[in-house]
N, CA and C atoms of all chains as a GROMACS GRO file, in nm:
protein
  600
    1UNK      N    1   7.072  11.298   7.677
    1UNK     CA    2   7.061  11.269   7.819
    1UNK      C    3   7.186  11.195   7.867
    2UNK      N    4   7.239  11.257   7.935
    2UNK     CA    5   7.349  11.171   7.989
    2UNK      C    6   7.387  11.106   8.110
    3UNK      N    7   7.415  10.967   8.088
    3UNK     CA    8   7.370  10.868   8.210
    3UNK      C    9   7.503  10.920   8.290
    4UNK      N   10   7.447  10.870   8.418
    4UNK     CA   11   7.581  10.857   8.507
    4UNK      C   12   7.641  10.672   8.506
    5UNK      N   13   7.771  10.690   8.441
    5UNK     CA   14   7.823  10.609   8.498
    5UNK      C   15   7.874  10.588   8.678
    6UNK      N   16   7.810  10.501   8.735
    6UNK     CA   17   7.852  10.427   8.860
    6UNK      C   18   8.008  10.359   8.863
    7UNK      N   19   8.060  10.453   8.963
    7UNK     CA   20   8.213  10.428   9.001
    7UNK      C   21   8.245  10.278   9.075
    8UNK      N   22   8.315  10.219   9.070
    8UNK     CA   23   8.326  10.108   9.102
    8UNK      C   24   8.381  10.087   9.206
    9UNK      N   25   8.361  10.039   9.324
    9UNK     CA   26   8.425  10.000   9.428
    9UNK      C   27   8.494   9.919   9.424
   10UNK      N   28   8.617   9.939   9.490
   10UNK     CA   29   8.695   9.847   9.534
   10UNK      C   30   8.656   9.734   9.599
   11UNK      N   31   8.677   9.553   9.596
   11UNK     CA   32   8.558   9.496   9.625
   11UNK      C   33   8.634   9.452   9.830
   12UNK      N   34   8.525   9.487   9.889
   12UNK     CA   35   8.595   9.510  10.060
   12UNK      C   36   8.630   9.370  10.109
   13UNK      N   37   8.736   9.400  10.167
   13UNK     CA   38   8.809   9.337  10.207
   13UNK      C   39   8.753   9.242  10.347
   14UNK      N   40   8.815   9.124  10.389
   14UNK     CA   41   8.753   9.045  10.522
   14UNK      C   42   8.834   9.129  10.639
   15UNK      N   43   8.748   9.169  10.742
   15UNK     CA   44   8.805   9.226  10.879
   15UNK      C   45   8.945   9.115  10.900
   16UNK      N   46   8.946   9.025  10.921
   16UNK     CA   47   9.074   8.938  10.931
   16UNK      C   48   9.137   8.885  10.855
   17UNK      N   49   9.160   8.982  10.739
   17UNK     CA   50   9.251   9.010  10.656
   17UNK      C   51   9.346   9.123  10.711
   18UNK      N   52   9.323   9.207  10.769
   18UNK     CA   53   9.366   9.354  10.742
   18UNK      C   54   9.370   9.380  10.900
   19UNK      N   55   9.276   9.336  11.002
   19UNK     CA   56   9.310   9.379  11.157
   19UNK      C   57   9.403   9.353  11.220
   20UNK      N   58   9.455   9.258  11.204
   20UNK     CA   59   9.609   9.171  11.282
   20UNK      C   60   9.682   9.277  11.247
   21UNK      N   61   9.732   9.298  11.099
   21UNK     CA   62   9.864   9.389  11.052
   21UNK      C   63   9.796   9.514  11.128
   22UNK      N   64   9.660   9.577  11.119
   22UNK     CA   65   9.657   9.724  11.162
   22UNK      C   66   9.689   9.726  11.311
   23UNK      N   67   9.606   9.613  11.405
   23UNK     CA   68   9.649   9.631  11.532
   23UNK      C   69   9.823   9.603  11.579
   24UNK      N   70   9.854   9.530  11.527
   24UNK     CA   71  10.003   9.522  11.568
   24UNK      C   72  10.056   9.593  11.544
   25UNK      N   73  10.022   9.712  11.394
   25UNK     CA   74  10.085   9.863  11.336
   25UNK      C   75  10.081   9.886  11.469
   26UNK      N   76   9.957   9.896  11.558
   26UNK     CA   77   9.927  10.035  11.618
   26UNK      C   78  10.015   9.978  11.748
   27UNK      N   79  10.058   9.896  11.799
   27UNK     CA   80  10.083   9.842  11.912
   27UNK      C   81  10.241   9.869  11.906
   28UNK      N   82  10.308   9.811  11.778
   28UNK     CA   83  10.459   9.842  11.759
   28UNK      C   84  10.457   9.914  11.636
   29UNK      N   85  10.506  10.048  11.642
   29UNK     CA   86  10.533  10.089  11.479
   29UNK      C   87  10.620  10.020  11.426
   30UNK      N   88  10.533  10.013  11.306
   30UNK     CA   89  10.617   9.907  11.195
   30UNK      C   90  10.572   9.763  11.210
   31UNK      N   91  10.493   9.721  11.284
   31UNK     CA   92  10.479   9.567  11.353
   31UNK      C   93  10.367   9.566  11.243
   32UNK      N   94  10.288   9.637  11.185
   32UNK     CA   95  10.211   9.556  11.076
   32UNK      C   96  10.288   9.518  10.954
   33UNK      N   97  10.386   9.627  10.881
   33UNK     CA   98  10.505   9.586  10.814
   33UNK      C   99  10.582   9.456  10.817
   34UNK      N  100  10.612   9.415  10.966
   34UNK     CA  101  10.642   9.284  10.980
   34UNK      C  102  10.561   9.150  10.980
   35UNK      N  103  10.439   9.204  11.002
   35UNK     CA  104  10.343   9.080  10.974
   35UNK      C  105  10.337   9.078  10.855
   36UNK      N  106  10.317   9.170  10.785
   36UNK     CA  107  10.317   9.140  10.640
   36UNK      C  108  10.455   9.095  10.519
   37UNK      N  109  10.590   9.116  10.608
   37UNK     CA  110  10.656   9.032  10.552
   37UNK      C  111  10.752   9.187  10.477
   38UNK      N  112  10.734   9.282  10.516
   38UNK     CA  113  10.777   9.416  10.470
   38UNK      C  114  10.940   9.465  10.573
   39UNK      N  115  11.023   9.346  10.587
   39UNK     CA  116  11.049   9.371  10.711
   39UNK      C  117  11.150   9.542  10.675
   40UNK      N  118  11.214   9.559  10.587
   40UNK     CA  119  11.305   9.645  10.543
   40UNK      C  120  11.224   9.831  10.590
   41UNK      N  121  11.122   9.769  10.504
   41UNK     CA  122  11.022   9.934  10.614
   41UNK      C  123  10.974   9.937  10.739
   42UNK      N  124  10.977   9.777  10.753
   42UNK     CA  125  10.917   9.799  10.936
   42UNK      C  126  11.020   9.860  11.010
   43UNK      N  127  11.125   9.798  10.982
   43UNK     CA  128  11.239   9.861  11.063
   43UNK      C  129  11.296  10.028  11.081
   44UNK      N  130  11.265  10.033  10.894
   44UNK     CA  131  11.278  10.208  10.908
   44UNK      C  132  11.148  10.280  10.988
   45UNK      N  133  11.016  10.240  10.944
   45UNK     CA  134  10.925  10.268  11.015
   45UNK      C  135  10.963  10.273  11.245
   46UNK      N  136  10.994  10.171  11.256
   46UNK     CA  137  11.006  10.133  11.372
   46UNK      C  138  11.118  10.227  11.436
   47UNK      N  139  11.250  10.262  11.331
   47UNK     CA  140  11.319  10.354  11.398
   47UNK      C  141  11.314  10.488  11.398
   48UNK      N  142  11.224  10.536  11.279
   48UNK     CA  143  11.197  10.675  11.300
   48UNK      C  144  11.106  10.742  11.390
   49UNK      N  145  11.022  10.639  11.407
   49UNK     CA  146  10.873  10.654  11.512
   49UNK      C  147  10.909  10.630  11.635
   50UNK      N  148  11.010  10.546  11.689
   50UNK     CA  149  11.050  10.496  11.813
   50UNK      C  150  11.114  10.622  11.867
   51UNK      N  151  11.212  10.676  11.764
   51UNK     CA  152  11.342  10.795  11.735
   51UNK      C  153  11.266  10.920  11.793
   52UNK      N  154  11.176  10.913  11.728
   52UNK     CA  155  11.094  11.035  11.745
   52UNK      C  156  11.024  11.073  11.871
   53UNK      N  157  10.967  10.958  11.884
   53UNK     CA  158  10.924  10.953  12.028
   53UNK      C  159  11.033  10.976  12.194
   54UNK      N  160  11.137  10.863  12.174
   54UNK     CA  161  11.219  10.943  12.249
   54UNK      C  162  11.272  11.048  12.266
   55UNK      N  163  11.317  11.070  12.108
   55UNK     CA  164  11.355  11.222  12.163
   55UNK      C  165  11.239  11.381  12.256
   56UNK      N  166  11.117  11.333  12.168
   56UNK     CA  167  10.980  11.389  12.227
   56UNK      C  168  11.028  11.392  12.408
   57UNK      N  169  11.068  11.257  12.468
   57UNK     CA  170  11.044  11.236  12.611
   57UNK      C  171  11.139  11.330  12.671
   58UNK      N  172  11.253  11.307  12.579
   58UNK     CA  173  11.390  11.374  12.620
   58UNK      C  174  11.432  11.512  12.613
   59UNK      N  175  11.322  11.575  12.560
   59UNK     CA  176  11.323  11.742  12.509
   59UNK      C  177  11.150  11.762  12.654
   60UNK      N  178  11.138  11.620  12.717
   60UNK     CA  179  11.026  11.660  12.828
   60UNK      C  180  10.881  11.744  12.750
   61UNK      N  181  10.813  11.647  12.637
   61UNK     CA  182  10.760  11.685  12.625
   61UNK      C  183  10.589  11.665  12.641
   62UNK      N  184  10.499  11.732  12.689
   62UNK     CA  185  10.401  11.750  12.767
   62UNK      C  186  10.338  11.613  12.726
   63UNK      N  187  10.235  11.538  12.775
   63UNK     CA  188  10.154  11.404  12.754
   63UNK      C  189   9.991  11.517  12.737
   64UNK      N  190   9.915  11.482  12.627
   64UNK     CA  191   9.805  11.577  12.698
   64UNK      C  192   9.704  11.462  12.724
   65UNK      N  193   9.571  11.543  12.792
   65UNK     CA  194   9.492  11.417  12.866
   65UNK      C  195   9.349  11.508  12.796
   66UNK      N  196   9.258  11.395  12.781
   66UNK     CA  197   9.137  11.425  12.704
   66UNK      C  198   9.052  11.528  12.798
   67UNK      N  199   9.109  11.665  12.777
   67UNK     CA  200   8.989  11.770  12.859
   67UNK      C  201   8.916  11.807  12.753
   68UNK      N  202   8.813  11.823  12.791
   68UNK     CA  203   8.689  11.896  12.714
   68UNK      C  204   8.666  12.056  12.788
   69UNK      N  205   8.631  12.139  12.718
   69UNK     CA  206   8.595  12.285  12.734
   69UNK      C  207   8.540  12.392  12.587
   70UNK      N  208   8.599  12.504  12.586
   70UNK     CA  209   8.529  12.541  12.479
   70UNK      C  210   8.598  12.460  12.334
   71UNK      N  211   8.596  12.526  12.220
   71UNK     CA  212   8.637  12.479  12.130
   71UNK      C  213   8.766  12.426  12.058
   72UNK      N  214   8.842  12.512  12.091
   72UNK     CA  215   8.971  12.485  12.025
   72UNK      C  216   9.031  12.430  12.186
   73UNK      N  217   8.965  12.440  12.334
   73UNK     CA  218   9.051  12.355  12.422
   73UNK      C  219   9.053  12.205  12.384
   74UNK      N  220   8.904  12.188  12.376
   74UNK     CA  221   8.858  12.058  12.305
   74UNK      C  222   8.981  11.991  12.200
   75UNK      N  223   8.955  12.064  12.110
   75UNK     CA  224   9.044  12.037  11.953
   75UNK      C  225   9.157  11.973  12.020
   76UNK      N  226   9.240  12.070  12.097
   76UNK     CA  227   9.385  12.067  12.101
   76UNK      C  228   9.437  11.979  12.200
   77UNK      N  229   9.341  11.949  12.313
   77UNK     CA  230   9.338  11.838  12.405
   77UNK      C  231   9.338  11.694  12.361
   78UNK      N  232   9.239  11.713  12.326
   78UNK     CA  233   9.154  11.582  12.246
   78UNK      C  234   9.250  11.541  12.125
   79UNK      N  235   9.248  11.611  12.044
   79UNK     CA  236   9.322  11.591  11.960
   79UNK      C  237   9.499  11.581  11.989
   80UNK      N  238   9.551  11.600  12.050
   80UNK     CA  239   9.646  11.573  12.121
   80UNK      C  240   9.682  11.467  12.155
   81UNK      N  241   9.564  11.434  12.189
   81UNK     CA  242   9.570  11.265  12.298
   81UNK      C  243   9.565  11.181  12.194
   82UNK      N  244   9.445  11.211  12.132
   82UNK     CA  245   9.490  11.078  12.018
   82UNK      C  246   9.604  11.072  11.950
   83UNK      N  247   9.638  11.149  11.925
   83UNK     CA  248   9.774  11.176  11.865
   83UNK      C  249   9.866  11.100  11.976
   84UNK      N  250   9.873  11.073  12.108
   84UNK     CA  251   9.961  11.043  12.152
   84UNK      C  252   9.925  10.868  12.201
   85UNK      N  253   9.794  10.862  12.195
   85UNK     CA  254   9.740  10.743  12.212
   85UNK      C  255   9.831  10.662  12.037
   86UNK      N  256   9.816  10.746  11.980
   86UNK     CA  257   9.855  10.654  11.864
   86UNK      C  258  10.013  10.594  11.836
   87UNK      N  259  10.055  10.602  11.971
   87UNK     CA  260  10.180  10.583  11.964
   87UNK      C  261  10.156  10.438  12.007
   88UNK      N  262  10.128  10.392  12.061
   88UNK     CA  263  10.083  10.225  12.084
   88UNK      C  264  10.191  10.179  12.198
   89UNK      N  265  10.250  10.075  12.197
   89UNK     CA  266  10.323  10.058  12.302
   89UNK      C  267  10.417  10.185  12.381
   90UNK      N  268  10.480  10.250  12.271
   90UNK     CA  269  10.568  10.382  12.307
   90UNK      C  270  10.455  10.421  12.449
   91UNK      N  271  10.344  10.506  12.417
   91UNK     CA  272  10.292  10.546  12.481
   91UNK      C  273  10.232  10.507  12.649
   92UNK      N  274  10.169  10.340  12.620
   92UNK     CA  275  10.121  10.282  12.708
   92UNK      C  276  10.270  10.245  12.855
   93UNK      N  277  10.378  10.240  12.770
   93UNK     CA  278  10.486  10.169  12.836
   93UNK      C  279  10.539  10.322  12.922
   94UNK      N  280  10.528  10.443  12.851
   94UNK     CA  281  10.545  10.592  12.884
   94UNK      C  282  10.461  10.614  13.003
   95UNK      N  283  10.297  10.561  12.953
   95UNK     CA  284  10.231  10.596  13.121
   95UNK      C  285  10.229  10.517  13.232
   96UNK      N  286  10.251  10.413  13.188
   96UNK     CA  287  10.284  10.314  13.298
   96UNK      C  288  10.404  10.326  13.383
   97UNK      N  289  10.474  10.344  13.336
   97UNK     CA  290  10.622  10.399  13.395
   97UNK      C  291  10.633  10.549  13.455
   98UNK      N  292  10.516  10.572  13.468
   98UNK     CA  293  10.513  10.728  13.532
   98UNK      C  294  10.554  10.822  13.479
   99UNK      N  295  10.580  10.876  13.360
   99UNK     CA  296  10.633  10.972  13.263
   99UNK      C  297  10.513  11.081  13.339
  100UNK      N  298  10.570  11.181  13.359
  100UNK     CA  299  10.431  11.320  13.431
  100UNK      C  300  10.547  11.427  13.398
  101UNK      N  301  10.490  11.530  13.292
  101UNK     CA  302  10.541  11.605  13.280
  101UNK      C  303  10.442  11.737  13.272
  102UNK      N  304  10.471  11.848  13.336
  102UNK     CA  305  10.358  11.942  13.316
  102UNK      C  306  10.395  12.046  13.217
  103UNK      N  307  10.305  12.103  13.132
  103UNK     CA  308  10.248  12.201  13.080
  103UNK      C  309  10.391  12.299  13.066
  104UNK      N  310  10.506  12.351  13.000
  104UNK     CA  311  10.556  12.432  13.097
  104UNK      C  312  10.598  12.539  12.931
  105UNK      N  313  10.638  12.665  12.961
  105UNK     CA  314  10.676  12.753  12.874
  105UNK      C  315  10.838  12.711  12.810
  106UNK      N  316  10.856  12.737  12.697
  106UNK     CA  317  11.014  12.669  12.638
  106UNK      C  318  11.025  12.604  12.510
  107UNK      N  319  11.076  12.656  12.422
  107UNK     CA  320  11.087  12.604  12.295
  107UNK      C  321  11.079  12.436  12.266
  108UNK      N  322  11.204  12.380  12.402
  108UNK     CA  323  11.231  12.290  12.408
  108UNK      C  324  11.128  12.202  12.418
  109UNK      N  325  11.023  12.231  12.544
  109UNK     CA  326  10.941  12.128  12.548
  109UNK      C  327  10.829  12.126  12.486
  110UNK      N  328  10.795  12.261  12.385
  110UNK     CA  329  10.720  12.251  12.322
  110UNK      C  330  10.724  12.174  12.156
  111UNK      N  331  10.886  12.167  12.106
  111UNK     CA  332  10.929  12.083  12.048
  111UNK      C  333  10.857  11.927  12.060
  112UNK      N  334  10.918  11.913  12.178
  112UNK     CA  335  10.878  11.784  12.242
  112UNK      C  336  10.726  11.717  12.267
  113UNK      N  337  10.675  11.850  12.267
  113UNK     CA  338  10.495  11.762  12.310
  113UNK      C  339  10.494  11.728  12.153
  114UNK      N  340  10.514  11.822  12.048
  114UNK     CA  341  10.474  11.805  11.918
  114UNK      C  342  10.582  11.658  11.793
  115UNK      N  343  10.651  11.611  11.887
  115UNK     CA  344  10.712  11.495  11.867
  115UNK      C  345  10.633  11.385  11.939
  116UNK      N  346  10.611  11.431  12.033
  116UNK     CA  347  10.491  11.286  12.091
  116UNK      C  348  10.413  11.288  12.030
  117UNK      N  349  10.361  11.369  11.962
  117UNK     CA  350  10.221  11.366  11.900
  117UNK      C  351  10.224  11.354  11.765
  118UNK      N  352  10.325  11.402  11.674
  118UNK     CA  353  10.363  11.354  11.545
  118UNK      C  354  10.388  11.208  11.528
  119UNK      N  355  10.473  11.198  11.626
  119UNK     CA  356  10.547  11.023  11.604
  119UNK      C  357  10.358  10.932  11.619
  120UNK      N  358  10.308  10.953  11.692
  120UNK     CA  359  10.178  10.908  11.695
  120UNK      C  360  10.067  10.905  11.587
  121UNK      N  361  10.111  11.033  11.489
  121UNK     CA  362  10.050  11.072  11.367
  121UNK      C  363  10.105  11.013  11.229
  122UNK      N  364  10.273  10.983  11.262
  122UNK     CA  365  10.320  10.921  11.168
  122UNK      C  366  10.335  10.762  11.161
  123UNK      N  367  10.284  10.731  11.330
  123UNK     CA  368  10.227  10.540  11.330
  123UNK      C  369  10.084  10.554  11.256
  124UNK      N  370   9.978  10.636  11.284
  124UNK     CA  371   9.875  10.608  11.212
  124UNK      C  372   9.880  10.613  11.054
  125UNK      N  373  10.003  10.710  10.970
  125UNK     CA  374   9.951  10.668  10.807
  125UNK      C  375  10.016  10.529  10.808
  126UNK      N  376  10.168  10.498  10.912
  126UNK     CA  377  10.208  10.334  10.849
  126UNK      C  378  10.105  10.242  10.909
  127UNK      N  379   9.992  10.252  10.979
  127UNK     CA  380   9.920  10.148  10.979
  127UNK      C  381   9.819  10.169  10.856
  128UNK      N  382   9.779  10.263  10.778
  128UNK     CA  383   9.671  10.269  10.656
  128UNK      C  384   9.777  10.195  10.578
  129UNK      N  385   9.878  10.248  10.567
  129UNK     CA  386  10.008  10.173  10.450
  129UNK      C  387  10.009  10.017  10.476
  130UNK      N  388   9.998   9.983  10.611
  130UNK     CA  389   9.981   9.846  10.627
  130UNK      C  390   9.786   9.787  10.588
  131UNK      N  391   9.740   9.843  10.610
  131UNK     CA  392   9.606   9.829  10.577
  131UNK      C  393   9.592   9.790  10.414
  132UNK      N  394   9.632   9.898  10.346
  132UNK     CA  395   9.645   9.893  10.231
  132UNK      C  396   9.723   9.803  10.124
  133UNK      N  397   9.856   9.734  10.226
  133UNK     CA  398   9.887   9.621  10.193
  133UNK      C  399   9.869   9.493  10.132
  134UNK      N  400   9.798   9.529  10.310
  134UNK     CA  401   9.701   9.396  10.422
  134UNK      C  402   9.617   9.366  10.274
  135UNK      N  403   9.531   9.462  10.212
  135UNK     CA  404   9.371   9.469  10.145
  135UNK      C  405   9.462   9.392  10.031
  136UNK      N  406   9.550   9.394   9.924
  136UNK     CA  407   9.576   9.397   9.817
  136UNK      C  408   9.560   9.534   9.757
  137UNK      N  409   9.585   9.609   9.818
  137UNK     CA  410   9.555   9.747   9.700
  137UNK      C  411   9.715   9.817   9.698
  138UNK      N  412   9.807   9.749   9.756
  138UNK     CA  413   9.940   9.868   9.715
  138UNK      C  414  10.028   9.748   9.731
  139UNK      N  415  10.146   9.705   9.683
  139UNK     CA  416  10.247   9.608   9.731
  139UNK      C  417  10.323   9.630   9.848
  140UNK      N  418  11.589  10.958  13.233
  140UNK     CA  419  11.635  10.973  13.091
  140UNK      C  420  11.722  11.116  13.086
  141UNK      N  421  11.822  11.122  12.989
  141UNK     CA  422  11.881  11.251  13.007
  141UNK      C  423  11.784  11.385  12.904
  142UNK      N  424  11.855  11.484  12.973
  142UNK     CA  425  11.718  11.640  12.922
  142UNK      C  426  11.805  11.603  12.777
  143UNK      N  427  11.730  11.699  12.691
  143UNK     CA  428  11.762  11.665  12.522
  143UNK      C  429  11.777  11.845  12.520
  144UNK      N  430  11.856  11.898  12.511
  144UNK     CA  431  11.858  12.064  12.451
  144UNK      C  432  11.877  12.071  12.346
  145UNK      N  433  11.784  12.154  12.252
  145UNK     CA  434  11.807  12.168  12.109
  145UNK      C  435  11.764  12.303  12.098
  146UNK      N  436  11.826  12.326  11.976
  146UNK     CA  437  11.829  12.498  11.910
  146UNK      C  438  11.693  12.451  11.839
  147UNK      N  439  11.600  12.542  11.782
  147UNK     CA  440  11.505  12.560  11.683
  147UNK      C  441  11.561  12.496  11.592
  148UNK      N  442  11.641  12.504  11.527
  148UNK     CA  443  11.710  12.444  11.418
  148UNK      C  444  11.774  12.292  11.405
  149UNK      N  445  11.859  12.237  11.522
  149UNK     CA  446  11.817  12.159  11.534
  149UNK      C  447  11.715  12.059  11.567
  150UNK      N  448  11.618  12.118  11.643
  150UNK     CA  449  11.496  12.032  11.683
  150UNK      C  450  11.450  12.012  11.514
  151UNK      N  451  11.431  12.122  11.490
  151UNK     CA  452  11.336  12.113  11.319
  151UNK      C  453  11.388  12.010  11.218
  152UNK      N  454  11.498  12.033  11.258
  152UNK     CA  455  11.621  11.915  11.146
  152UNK      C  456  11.591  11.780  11.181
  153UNK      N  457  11.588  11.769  11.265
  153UNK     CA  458  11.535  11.627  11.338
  153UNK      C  459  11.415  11.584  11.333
  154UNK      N  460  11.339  11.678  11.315
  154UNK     CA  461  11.161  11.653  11.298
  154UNK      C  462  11.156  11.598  11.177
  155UNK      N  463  11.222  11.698  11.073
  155UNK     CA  464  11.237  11.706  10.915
  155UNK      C  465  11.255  11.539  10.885
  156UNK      N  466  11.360  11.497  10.943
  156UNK     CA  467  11.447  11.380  10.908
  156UNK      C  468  11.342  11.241  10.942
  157UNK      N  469  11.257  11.253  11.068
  157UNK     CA  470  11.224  11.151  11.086
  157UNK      C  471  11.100  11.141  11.013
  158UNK      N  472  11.004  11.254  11.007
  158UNK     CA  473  10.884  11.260  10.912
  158UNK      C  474  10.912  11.199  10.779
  159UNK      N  475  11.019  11.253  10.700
  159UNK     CA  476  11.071  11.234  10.558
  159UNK      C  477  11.047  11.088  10.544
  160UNK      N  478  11.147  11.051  10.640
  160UNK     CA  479  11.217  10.842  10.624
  160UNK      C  480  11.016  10.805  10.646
  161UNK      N  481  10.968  10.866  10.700
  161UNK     CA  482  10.760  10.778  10.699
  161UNK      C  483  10.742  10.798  10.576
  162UNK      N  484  10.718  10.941  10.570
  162UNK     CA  485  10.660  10.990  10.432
  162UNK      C  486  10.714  10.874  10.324
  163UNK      N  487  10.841  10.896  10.335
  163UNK     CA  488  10.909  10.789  10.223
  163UNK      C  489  10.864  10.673  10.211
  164UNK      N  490  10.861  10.556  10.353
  164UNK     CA  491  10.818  10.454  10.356
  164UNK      C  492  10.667  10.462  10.320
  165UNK      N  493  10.580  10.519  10.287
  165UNK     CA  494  10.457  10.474  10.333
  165UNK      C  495  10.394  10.523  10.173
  166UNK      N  496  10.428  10.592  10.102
  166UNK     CA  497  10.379  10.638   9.954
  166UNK      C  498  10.470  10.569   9.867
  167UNK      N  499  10.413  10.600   9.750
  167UNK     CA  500  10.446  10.522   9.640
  167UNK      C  501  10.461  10.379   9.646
  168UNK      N  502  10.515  10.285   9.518
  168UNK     CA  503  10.479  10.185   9.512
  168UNK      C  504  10.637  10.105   9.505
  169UNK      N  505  10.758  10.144   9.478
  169UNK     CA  506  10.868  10.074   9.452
  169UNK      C  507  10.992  10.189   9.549
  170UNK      N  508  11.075  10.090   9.526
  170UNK     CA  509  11.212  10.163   9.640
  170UNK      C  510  11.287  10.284   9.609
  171UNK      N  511  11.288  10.278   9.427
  171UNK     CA  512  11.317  10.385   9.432
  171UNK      C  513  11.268  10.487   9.423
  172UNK      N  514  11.121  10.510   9.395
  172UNK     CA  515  11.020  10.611   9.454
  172UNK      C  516  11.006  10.657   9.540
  173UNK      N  517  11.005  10.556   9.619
  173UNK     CA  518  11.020  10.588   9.779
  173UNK      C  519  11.126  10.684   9.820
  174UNK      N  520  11.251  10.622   9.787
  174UNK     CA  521  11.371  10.714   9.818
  174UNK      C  522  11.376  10.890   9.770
  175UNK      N  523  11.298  10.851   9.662
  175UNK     CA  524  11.300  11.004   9.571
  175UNK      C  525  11.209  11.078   9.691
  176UNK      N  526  11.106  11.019   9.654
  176UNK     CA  527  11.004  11.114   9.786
  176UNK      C  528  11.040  11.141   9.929
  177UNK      N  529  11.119  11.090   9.952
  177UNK     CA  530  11.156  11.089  10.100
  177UNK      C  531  11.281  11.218  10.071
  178UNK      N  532  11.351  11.186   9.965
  178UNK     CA  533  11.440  11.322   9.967
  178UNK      C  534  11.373  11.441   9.921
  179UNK      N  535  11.238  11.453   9.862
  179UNK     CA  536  11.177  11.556   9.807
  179UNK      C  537  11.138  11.599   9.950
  180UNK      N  538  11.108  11.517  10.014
  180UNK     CA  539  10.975  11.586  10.156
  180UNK      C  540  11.065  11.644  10.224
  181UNK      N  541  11.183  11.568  10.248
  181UNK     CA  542  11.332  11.594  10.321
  181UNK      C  543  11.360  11.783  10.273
  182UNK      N  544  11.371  11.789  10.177
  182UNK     CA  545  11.434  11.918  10.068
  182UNK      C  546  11.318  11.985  10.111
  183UNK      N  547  11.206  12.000  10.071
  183UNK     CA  548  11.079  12.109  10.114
  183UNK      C  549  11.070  12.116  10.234
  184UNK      N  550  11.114  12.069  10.369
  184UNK     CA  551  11.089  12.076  10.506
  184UNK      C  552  11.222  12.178  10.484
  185UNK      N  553  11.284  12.135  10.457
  185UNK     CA  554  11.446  12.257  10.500
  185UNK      C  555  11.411  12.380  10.410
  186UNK      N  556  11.335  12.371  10.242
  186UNK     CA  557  11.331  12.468  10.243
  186UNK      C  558  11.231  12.549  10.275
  187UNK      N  559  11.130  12.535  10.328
  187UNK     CA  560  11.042  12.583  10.441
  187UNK      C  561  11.085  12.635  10.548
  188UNK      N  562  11.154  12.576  10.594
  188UNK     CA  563  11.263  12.626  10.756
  188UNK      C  564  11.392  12.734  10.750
  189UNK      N  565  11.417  12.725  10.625
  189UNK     CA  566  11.488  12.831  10.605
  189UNK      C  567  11.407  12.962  10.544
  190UNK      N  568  11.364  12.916  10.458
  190UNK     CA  569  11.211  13.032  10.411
  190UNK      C  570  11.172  13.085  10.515
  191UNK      N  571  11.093  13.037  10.602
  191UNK     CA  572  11.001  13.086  10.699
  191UNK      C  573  11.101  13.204  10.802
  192UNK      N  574  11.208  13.095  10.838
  192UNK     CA  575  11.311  13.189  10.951
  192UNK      C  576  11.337  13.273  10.914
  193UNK      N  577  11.376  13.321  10.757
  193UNK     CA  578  11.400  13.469  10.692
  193UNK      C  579  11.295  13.578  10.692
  194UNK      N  580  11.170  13.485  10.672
  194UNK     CA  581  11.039  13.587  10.622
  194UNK      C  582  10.995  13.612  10.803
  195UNK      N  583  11.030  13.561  10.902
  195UNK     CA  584  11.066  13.612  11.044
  195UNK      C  585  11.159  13.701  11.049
  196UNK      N  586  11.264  13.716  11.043
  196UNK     CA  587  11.320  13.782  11.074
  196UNK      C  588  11.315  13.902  11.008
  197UNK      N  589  11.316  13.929  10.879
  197UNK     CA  590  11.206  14.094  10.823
  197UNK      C  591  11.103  14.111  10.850
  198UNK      N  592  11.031  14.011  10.899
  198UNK     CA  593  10.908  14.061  10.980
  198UNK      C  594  10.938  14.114  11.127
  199UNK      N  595  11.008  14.101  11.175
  199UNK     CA  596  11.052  14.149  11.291
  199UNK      C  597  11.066  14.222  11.259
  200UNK      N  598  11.167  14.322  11.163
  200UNK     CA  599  11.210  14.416  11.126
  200UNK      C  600  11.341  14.488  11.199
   0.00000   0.00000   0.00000
């Protein structure tokens, strides 16, 4: 008969251990890096994500806004946005300042929506990287 | 802000470059791991982009 050995959890971490570095990740890329004292990646972090993002603005590329409809409008909307929500200040400082760009046909700006939305995708793994820090589970 | 015009190729090169330097920062555990991976992700994005643009263009025929 063979028992199951029970996998061991990692033992969880205190919410204010780990929220400061994730929210400041999400606010400045790289800003959890710097709370944590990582400054050498925050900075690379901070200039590739910043990098990215401008150029996104500068190739005019689309902002999308949370529409709902059938399925994949859903997906690609929605999913879009968060993607661009996850840019943290980049973003907030983008709509506030009136950035309105529409929808339009062109390599260029389709480049560009998918740089707003990457650079947003590539702040969310450096905030798990900061998370993961934050926890003690990676140096 | 000024317009940004880029070829396919350059836009991609630029995508390539800034993904890589995350990828890099954010896996593994020491610097020079990091660096390795960041030139591995770097190397498979180009050779993807060159792959793909060929296997386009005989597909076009």
């Amino acid at each position: 008969m063979a028992v199951k050995e029970k996998e061991e959890k990692p033992p969880s971490v205190p919410v204010g251990a780990w929220a400061p570095a994730v929210a400041l990740g999400w606010l400045i890329p790289g800003g959890g890096h710097f709370l944590l004292k990582r400054t050498g990646r925050g900075v690379l972090l901070l200039l590739a994500i910043t990098s990215m993002f401008v150029c996104g603005l500068m190739m005019r590329g689309y902002m999308f806004q949370p529409q709902t409809g059938d399925l994949l409008t859903t997906l690609i909307n929605v999913g879009g946005f968060i993607g661009d929500l996850a840019g943290g200040i980049l973003y907030l400082l983008t709509v506030w300042l009136g950035y309105s760009q529409v929808d339009v046909a062109g390599h260029v700006h389709d480049y560009g929506t998918k740089f707003l939305v990457v650079a947003g995708l590539l702040n969310i793994l450096a905030m798990v990287d900061a998370f993961e820090i934050a926890a003690g589970r990676k140096d | 802000m000024p317009k940004m015009n880029l070829s396919h190729f350059e836009a991609a090169l630029l995508f390539s470059i800034f993904t890589s330097v995350v990828m890099g920062v954010v896996t593994k555990n020491n610097d020079r791991d990091r660096l390795h991976y960041g030139i591995y992700t770097f190397a498979c994005f180009i050779i993807a982009l060159f792959g793909l643009g060929w296997l386009m263009y005989f597909g076009h025929g």
